[in-house]
N, CA, C and O atoms as a GROMACS GRO file, in nm:
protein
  428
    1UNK      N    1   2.533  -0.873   0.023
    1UNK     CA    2   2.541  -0.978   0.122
    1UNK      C    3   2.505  -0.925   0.259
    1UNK      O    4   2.508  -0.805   0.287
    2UNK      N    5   2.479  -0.998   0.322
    2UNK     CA    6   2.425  -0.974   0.483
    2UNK      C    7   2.554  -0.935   0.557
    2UNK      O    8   2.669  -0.971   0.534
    3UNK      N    9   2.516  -0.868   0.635
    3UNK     CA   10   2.667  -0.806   0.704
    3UNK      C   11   2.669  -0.890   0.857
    3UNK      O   12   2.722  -0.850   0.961
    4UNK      N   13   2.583  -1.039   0.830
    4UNK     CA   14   2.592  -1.114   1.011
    4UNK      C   15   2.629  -1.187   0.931
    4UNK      O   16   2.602  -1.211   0.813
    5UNK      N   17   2.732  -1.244   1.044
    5UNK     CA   18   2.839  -1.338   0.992
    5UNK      C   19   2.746  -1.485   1.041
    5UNK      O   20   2.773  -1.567   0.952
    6UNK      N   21   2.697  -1.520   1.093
    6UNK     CA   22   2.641  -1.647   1.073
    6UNK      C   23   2.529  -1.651   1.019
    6UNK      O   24   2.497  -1.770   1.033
    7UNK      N   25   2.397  -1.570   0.934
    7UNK     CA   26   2.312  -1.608   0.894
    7UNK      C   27   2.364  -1.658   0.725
    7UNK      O   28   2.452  -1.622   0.646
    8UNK      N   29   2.273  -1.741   0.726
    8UNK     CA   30   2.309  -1.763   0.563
    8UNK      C   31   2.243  -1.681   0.455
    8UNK      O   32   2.303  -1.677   0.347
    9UNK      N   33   2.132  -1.616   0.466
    9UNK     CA   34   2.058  -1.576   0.372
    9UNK      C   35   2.046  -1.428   0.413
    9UNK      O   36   2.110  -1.381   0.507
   10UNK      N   37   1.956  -1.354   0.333
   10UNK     CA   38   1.946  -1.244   0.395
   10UNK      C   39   1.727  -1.249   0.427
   10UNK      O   40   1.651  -1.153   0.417
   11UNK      N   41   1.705  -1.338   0.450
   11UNK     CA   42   1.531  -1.336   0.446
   11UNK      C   43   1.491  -1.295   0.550
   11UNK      O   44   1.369  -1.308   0.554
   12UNK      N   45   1.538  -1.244   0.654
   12UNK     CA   46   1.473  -1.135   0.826
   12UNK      C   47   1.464  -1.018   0.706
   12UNK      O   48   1.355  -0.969   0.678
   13UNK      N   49   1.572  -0.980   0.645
   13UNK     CA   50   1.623  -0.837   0.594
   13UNK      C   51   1.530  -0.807   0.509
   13UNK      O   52   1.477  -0.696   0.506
   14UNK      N   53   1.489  -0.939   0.398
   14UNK     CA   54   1.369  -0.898   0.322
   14UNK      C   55   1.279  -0.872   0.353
   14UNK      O   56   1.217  -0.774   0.311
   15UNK      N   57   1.230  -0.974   0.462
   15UNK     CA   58   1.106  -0.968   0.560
   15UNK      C   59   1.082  -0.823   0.644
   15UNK      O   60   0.962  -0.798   0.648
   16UNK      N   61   1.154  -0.735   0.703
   16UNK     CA   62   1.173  -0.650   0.755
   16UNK      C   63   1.124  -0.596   0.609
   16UNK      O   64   1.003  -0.575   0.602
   17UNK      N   65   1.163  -0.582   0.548
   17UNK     CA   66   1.157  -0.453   0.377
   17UNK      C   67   1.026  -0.481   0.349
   17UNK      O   68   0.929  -0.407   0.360
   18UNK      N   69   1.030  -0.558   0.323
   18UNK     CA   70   0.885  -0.631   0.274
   18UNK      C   71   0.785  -0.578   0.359
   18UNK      O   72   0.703  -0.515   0.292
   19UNK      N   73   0.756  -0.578   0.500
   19UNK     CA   74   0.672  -0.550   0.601
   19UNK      C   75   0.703  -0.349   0.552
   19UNK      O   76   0.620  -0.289   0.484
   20UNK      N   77   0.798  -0.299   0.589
   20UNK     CA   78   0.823  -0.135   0.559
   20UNK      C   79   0.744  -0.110   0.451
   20UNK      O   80   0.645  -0.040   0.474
   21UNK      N   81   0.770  -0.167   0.286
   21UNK     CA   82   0.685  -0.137   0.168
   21UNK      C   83   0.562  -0.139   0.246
   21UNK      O   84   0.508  -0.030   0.265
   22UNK      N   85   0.498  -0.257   0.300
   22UNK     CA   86   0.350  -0.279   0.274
   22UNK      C   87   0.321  -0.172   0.386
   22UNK      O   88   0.200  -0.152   0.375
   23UNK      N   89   0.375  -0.086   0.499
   23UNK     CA   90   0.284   0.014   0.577
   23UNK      C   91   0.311   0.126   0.464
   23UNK      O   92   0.212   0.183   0.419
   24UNK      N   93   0.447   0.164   0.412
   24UNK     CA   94   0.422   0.273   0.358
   24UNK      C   95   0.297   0.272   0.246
   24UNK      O   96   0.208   0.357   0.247
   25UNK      N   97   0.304   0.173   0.159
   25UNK     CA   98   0.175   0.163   0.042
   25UNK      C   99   0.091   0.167   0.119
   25UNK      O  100  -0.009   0.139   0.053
   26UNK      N  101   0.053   0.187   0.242
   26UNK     CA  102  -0.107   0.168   0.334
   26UNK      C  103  -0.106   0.362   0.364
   26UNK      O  104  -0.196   0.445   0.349
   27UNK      N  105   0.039   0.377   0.413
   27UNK     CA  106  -0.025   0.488   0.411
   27UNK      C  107   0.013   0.600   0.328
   27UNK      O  108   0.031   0.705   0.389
   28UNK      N  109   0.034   0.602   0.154
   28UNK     CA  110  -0.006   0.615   0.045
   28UNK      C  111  -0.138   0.639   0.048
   28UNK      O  112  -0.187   0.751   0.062
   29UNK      N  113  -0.206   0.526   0.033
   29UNK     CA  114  -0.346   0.489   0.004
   29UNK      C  115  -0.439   0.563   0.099
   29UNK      O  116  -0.544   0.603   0.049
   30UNK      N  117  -0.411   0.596   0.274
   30UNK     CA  118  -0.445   0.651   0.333
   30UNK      C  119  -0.463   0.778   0.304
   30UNK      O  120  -0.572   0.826   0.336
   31UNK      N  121  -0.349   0.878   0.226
   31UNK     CA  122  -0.340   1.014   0.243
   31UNK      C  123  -0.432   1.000   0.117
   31UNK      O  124  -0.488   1.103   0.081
   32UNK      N  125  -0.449   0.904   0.058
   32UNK     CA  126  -0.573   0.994  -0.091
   32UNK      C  127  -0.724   0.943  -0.035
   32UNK      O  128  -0.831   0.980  -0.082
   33UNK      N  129  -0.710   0.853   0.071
   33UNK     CA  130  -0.862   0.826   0.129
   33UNK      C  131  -0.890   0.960   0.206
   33UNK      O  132  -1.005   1.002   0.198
   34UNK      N  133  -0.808   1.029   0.275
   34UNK     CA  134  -0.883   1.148   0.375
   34UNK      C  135  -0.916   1.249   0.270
   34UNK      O  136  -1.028   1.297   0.258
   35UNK      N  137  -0.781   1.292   0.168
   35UNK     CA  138  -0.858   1.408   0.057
   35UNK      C  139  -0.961   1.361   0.006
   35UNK      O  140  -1.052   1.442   0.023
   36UNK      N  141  -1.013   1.229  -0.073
   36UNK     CA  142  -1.123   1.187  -0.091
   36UNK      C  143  -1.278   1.156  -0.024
   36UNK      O  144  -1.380   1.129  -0.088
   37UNK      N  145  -1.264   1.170   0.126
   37UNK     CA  146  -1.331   1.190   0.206
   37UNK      C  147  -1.389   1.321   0.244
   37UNK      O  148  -1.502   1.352   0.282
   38UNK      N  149  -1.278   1.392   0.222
   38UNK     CA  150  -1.299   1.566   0.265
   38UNK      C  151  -1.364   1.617   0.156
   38UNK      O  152  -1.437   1.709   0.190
   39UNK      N  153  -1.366   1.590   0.022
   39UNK     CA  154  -1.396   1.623  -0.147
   39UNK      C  155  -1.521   1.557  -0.106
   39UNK      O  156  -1.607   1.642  -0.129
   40UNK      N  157  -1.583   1.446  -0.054
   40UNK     CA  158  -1.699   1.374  -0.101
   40UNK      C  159  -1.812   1.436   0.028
   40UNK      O  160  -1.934   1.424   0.011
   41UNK      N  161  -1.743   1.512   0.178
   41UNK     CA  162  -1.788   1.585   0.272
   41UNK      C  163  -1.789   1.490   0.428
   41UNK      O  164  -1.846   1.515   0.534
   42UNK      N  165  -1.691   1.363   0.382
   42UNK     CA  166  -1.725   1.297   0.507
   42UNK      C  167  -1.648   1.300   0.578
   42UNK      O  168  -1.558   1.217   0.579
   43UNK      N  169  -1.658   1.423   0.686
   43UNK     CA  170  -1.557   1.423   0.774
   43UNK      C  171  -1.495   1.350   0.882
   43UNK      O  172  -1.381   1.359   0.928
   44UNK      N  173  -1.622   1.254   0.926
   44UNK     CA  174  -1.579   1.132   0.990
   44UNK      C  175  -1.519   1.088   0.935
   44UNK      O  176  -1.408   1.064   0.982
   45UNK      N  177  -1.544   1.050   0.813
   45UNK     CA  178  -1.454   0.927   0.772
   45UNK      C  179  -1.342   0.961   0.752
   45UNK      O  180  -1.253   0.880   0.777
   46UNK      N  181  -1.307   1.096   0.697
   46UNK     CA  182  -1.146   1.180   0.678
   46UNK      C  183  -1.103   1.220   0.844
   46UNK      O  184  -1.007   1.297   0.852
   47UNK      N  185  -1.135   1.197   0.911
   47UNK     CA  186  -1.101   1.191   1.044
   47UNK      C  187  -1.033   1.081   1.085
   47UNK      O  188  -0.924   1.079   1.142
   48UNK      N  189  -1.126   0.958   1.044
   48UNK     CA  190  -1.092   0.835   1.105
   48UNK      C  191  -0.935   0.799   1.021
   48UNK      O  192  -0.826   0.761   1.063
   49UNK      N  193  -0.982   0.831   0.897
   49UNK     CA  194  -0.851   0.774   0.788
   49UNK      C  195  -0.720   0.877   0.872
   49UNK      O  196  -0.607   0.834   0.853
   50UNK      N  197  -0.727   0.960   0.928
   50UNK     CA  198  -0.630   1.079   0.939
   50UNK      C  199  -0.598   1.018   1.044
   50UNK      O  200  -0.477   1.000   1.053
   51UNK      N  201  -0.685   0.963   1.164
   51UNK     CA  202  -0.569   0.917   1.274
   51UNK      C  203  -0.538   0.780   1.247
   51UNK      O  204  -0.463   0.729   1.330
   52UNK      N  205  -0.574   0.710   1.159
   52UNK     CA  206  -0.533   0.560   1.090
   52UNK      C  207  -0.366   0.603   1.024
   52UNK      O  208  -0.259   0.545   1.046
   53UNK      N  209  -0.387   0.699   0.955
   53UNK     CA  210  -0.281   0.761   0.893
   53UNK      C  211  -0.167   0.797   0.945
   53UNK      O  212  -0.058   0.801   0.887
   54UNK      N  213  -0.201   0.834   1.099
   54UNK     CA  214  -0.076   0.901   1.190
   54UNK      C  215  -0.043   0.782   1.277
   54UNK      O  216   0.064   0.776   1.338
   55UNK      N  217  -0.136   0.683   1.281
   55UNK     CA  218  -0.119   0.520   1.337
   55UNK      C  219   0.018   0.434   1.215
   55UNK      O  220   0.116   0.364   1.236
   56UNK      N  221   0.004   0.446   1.188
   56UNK     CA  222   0.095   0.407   1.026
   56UNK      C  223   0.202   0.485   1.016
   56UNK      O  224   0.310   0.438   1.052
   57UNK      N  225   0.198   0.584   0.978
   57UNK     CA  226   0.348   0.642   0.985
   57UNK      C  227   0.444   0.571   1.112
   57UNK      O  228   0.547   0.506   1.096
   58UNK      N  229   0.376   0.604   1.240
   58UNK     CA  230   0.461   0.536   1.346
   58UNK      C  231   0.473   0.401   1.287
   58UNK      O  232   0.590   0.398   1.251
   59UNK      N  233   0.436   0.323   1.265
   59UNK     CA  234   0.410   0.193   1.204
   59UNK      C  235   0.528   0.185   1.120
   59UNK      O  236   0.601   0.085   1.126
   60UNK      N  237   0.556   0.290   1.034
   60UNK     CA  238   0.636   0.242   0.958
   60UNK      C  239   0.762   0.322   1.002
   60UNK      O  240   0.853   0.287   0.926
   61UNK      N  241   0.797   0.392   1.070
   61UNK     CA  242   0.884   0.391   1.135
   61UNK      C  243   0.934   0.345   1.270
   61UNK      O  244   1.017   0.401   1.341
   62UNK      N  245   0.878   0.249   1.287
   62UNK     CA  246   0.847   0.111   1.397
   62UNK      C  247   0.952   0.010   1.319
   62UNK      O  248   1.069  -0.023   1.342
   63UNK      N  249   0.852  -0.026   1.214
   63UNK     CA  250   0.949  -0.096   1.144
   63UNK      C  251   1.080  -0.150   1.159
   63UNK      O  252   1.121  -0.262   1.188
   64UNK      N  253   1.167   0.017   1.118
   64UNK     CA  254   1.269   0.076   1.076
   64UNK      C  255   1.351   0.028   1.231
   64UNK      O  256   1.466   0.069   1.244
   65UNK      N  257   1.295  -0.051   1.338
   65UNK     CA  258   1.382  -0.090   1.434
   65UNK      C  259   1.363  -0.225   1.398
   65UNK      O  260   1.462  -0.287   1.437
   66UNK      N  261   1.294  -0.289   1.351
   66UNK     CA  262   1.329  -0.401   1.302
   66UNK      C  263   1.458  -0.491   1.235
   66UNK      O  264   1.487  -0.610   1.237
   67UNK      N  265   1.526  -0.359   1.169
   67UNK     CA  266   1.662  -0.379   1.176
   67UNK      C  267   1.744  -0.355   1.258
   67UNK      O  268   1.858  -0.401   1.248
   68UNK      N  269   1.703  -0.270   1.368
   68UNK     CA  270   1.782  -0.255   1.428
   68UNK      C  271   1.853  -0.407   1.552
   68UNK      O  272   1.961  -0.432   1.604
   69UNK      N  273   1.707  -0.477   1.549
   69UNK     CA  274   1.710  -0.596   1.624
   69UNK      C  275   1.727  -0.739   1.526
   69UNK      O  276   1.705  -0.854   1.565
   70UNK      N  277   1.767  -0.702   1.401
   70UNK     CA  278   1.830  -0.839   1.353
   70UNK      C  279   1.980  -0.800   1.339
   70UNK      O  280   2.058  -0.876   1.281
   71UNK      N  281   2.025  -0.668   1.399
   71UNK     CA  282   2.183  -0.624   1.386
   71UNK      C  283   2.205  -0.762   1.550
   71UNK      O  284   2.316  -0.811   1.570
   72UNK      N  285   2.112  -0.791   1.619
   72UNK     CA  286   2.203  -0.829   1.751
   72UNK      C  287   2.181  -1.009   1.728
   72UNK      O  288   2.080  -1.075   1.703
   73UNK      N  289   2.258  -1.029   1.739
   73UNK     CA  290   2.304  -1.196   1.697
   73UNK      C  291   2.294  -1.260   1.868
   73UNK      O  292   2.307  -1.378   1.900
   74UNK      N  293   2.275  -1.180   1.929
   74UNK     CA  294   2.354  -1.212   2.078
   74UNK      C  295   2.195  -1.275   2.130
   74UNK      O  296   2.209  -1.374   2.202
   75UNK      N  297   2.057  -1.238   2.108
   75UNK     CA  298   1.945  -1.249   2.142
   75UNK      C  299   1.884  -1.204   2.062
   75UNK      O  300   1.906  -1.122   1.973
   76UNK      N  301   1.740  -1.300   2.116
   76UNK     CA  302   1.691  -1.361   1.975
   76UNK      C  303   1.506  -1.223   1.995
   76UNK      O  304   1.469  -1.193   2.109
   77UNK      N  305   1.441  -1.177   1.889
   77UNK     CA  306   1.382  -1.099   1.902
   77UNK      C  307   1.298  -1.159   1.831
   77UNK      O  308   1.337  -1.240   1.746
   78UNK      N  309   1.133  -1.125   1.854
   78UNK     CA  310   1.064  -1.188   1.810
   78UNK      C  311   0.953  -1.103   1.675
   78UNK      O  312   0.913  -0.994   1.715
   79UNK      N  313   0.924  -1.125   1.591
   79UNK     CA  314   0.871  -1.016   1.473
   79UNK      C  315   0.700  -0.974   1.522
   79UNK      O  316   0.634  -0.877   1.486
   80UNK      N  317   0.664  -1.076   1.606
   80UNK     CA  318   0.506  -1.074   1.618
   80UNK      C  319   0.478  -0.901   1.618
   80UNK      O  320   0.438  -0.840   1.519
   81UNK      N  321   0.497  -0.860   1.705
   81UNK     CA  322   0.466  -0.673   1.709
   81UNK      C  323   0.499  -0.655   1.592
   81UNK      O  324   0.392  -0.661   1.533
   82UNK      N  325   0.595  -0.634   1.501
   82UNK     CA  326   0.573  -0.580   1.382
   82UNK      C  327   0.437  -0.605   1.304
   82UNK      O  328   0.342  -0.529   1.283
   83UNK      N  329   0.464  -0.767   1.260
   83UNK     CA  330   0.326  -0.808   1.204
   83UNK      C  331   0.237  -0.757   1.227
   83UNK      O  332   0.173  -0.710   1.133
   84UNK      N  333   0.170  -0.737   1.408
   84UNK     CA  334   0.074  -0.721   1.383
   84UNK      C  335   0.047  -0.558   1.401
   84UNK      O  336  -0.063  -0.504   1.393
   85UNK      N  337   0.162  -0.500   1.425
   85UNK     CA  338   0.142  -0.303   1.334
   85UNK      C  339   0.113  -0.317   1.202
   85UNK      O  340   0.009  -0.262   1.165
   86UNK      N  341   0.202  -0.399   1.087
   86UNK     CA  342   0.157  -0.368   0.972
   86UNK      C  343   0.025  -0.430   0.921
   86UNK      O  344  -0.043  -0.372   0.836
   87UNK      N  345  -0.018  -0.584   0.991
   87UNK     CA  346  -0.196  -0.615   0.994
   87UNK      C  347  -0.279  -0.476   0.994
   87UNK      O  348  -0.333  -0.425   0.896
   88UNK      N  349  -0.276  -0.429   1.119
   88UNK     CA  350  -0.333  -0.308   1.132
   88UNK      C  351  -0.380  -0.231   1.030
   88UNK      O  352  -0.488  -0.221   0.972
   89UNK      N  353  -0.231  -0.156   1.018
   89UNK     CA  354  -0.245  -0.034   0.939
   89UNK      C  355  -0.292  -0.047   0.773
   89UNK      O  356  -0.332   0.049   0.708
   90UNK      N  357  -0.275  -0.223   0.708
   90UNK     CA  358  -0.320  -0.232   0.610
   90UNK      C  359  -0.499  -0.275   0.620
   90UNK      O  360  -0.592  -0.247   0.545
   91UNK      N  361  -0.493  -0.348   0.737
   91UNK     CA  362  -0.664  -0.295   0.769
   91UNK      C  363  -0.752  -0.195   0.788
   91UNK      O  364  -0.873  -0.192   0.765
   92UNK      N  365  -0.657  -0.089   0.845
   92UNK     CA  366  -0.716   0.034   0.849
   92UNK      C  367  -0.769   0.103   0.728
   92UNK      O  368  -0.888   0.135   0.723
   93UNK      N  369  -0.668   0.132   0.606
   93UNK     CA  370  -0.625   0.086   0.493
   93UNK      C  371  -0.777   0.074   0.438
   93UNK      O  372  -0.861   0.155   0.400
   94UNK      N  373  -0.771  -0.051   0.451
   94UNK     CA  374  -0.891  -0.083   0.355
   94UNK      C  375  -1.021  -0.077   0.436
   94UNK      O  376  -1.117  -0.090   0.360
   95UNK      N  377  -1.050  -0.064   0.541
   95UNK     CA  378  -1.212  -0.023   0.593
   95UNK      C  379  -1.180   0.077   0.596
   95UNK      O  380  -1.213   0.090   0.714
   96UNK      N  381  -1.124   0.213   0.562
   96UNK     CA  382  -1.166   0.374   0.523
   96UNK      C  383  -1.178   0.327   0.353
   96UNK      O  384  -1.283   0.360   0.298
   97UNK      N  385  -1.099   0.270   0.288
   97UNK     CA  386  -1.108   0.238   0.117
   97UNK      C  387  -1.238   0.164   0.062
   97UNK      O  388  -1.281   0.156  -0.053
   98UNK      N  389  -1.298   0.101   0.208
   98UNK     CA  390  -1.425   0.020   0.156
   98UNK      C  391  -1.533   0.100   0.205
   98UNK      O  392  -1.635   0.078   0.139
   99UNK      N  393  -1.559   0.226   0.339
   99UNK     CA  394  -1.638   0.289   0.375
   99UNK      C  395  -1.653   0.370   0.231
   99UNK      O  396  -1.755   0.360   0.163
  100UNK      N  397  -1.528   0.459   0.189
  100UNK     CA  398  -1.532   0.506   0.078
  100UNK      C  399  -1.605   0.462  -0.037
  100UNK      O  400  -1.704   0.523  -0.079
  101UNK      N  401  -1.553   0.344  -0.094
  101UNK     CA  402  -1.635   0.265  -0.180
  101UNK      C  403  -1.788   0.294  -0.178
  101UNK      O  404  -1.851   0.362  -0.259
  102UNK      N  405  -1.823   0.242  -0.092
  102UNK     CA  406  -1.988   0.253  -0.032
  102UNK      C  407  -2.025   0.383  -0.066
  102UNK      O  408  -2.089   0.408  -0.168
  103UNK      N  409  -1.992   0.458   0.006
  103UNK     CA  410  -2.034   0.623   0.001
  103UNK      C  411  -2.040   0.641  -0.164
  103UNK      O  412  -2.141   0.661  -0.232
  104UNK      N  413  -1.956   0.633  -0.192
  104UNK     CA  414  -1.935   0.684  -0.365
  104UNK      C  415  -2.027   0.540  -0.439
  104UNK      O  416  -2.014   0.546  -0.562
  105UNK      N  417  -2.083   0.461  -0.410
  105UNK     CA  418  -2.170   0.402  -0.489
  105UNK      C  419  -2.280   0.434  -0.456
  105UNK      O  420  -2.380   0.436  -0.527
  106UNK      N  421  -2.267   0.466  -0.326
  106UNK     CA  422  -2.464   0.513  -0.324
  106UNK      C  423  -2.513   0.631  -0.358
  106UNK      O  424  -2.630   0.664  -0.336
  107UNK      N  425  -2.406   0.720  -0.429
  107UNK     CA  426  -2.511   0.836  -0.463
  107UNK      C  427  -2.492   0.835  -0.584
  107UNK      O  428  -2.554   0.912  -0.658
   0.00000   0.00000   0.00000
């Protein structure tokens, strides 16, 4: 159960979790795009994924205050900045996963 005494549900709490999973799975996916980049010789692109990568971690420990601001009942906080850190970092995400793509189909 939710430990705020007037919400009824717990759906900020999921929402908050929910948003945490999806940067960490981004940057998962990130750390095998730069070794895969570095293996295939593209150091730009294992560059770019590497500071996408260190963009995300903060990201997802960004997050991790997201609870800290549905603990205050007293004022009201708004999620937009989260959203759009984890937009980001799952975009980042996938244009190093789709540069990749490319590279490895054309040769």
């Amino acid at each position: 159960m939710s430990t705020f005494p007037d919400r009824a549900g717990l759906q900020p709490e999921r929402t908050a979790l929910a948003w945490q999973r999806t940067a960490l799975t981004s940057l998962v996916i990130q750390v095998g795009g730069v070794v895969l980049a570095l293996r295939l010789g593209q150091s730009v692109v294992a560059i770019l994924g590497a500071i996408i990568a260190g963009v995300t971690s903060v990201t997802v420990a960004g997050v991790r205050q997201r609870f800290v601001e549905l603990r205050d009942d007293e004022r009201g906080y708004s999620p937009h900045r989260h959203m759009v850190d984890v937009a980001v970092a799952t975009g980042g995400a996938a244009l190093v996963g789709g540069i990749l793509a490319v590279t490895v189909a054309s040769r």
